[in-house]
Backbone as JSON, one array per atom type, in Angstrom:
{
  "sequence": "XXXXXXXXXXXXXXXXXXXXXXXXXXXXXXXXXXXXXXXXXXXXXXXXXXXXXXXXXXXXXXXXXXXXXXXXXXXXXXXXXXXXXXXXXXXXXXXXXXXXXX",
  "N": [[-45.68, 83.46, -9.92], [-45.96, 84.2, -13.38], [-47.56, 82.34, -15.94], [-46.46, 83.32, -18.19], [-43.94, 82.9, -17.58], [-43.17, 80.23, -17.34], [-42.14, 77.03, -18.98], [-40.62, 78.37, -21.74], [-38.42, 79.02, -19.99], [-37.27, 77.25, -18.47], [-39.39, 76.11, -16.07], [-42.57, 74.16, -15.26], [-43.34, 72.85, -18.31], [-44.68, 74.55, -21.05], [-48.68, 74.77, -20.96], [-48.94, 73.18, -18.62], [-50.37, 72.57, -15.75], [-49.16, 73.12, -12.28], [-51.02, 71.48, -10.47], [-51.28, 68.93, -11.88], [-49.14, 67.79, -11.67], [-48.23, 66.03, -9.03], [-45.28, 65.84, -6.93], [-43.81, 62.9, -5.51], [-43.02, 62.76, -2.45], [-45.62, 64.26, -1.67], [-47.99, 62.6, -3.34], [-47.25, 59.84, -1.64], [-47.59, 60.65, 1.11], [-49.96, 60.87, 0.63], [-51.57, 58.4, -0.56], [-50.83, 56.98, 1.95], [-51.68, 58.01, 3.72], [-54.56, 57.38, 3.31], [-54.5, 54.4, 3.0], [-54.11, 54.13, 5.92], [-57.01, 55.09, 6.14], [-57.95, 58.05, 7.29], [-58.15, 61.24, 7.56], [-57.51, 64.59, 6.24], [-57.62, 66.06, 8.26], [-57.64, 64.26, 10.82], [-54.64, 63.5, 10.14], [-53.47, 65.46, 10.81], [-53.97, 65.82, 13.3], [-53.27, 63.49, 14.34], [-49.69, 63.51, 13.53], [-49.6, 66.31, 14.49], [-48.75, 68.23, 12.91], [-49.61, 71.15, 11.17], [-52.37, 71.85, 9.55], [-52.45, 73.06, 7.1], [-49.6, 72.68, 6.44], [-49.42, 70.15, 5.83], [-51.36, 70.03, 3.78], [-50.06, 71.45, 1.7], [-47.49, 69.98, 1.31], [-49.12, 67.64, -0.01], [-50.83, 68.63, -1.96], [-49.47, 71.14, -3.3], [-47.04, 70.64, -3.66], [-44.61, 71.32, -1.86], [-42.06, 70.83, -0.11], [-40.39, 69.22, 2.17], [-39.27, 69.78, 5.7], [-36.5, 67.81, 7.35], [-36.92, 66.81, 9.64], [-39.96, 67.09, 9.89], [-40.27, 64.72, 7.9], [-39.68, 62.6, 9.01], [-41.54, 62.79, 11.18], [-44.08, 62.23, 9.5], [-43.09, 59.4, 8.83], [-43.32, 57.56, 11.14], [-45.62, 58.3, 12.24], [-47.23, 56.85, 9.99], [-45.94, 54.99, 10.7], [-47.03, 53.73, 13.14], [-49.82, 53.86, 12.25], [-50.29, 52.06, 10.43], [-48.95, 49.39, 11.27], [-46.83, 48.78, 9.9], [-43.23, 48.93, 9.13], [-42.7, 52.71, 8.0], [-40.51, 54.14, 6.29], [-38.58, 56.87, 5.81], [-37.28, 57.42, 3.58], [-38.79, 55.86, 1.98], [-41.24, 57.43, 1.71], [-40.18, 59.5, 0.08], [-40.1, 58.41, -2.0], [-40.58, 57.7, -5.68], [-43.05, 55.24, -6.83], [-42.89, 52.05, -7.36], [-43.62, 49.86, -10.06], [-45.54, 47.04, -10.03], [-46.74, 45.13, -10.97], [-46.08, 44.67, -13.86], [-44.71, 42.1, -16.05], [-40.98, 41.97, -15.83], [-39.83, 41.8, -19.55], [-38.3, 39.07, -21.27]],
  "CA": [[-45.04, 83.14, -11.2], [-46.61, 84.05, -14.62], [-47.13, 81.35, -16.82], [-45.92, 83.05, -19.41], [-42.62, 82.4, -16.89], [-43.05, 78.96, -17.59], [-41.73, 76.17, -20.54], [-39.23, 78.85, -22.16], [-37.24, 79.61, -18.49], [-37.04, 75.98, -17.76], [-40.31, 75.81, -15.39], [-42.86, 73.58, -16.14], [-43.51, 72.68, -19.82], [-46.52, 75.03, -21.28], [-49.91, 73.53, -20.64], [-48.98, 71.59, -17.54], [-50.51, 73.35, -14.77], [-48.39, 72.68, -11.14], [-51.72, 70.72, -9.69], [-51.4, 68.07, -12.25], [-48.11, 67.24, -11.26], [-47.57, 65.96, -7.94], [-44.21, 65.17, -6.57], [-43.45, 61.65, -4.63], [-43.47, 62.58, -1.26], [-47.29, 64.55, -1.78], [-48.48, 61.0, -3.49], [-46.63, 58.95, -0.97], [-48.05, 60.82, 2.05], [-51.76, 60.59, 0.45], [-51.67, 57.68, -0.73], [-50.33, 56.2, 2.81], [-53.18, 58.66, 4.66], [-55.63, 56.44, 2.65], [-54.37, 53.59, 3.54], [-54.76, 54.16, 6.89], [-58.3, 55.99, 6.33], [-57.66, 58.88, 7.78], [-58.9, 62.41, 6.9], [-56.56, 65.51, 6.61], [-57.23, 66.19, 9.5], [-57.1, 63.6, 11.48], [-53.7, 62.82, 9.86], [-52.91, 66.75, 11.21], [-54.24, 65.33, 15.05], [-52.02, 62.01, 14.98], [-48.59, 64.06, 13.57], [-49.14, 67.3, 15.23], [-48.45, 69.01, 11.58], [-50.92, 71.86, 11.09], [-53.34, 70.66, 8.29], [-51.92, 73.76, 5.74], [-48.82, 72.4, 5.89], [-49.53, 69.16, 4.96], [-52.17, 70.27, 2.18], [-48.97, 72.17, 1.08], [-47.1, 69.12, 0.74], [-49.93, 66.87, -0.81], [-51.38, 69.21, -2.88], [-48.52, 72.07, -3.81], [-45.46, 69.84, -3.9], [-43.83, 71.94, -1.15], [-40.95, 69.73, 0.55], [-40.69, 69.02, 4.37], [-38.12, 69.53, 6.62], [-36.06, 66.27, 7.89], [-37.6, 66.7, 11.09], [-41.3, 66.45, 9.61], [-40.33, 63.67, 7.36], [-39.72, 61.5, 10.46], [-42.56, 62.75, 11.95], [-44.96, 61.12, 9.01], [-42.52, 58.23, 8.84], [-43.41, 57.56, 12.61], [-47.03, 58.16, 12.56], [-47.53, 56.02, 9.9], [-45.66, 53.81, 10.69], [-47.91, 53.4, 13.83], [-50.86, 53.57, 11.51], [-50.07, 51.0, 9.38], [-48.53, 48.44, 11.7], [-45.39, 48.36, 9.52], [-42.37, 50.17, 9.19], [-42.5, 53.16, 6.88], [-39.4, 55.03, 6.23], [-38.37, 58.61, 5.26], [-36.67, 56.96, 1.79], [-40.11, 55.33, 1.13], [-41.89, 58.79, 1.53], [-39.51, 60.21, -0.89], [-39.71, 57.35, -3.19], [-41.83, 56.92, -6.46], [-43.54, 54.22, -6.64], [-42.24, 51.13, -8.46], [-44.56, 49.08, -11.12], [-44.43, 45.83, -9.56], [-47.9, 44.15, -11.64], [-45.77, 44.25, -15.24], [-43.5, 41.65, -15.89], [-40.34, 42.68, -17.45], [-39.65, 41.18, -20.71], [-38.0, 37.94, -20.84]],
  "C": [[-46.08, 83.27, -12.29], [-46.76, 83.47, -15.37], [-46.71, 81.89, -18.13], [-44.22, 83.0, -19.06], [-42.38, 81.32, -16.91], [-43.01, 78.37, -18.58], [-40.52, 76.86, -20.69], [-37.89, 78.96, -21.27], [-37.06, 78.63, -18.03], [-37.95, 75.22, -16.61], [-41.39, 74.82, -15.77], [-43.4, 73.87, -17.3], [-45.27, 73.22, -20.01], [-47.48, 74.09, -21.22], [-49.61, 73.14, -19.37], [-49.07, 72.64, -16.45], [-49.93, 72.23, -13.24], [-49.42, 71.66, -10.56], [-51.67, 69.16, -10.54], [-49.65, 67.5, -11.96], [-47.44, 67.02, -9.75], [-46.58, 65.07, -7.43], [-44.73, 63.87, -5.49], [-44.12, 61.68, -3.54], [-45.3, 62.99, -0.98], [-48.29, 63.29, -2.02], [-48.35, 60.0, -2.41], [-47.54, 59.68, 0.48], [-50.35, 61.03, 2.34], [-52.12, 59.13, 0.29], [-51.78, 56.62, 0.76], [-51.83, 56.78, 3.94], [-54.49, 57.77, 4.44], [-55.71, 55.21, 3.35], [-54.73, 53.55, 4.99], [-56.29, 54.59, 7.77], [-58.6, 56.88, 7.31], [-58.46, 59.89, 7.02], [-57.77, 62.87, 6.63], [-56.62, 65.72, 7.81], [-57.67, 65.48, 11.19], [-55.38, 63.5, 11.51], [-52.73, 64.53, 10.56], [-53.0, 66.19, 12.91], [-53.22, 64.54, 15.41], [-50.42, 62.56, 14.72], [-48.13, 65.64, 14.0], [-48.56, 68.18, 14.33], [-49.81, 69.99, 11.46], [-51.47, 71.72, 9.55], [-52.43, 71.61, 6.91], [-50.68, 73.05, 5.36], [-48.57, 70.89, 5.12], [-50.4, 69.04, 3.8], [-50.89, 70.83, 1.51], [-48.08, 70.9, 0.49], [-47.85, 68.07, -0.22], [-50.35, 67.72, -2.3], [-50.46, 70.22, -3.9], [-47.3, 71.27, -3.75], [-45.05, 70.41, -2.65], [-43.05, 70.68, -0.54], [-40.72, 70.01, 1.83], [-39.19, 68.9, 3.94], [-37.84, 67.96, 6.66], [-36.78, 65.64, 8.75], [-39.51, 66.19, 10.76], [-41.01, 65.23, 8.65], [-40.6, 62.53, 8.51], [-41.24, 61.71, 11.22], [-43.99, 61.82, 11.11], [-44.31, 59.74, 9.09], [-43.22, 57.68, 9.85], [-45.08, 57.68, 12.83], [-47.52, 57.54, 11.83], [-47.28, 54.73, 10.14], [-47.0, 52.88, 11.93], [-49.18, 52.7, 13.16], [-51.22, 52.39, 11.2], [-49.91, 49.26, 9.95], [-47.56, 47.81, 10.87], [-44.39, 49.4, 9.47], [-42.51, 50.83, 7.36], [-41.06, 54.41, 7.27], [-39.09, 56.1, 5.32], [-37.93, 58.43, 3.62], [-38.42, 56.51, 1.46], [-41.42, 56.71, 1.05], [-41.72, 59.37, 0.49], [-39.74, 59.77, -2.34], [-40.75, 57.51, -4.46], [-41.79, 55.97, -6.82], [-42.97, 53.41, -7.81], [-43.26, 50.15, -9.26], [-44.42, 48.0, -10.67], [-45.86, 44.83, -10.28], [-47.51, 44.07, -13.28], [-44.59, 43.5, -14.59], [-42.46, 41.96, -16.55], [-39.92, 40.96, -17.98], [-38.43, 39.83, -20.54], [-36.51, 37.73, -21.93]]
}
């Protein structure tokens, strides 16, 4: 894609290059890798995902199958020692240190 294919054609808004914008699940599956202090590729060893495709999702937005959703669901959940679920992968994150207004 050419950026001059992007802003006017509905892609993203000039200036905003694709790496500064990463979707949910990319955040949600780094963020959660962290948590468990993991590498990439470790986190490629414990779900049996080959490391590109999960740099693809972290890093390029790309969107997983159903079938690999479950599969991070499921390995972190291990990780973690709580349940994480395929909606909370998907999810962005909710502000929960402001209070709302009164």
């Amino acid at each position: 894609v050419c950026s001059s294919d992007l802003g006017a054609s509905g892609g993203q808004p000039d200036g905003i290059e694709p790496a500064q914008v990463q979707p949910a699940l990319g955040r949600n599956i780094n963020r959660l890798r962290k948590e468990c202090g993991w590498s990439f590729d470790l986190l490629s060893e414990k779900t049996g995902l080959d490391k590109k495709l999960i740099l693809g999702h972290v890093n390029e937005g790309k969107p997983a199958q159903v079938r690999t959703l479950k599969t991070y669901a499921d390995t972190f959940t291990k990780g973690l020692n709580r349940p994480v679920s395929v909606a909370e992968l998907e999810s962005s994150p909710i502000n929960t240190t402001e209070t709302p207004p009164a």
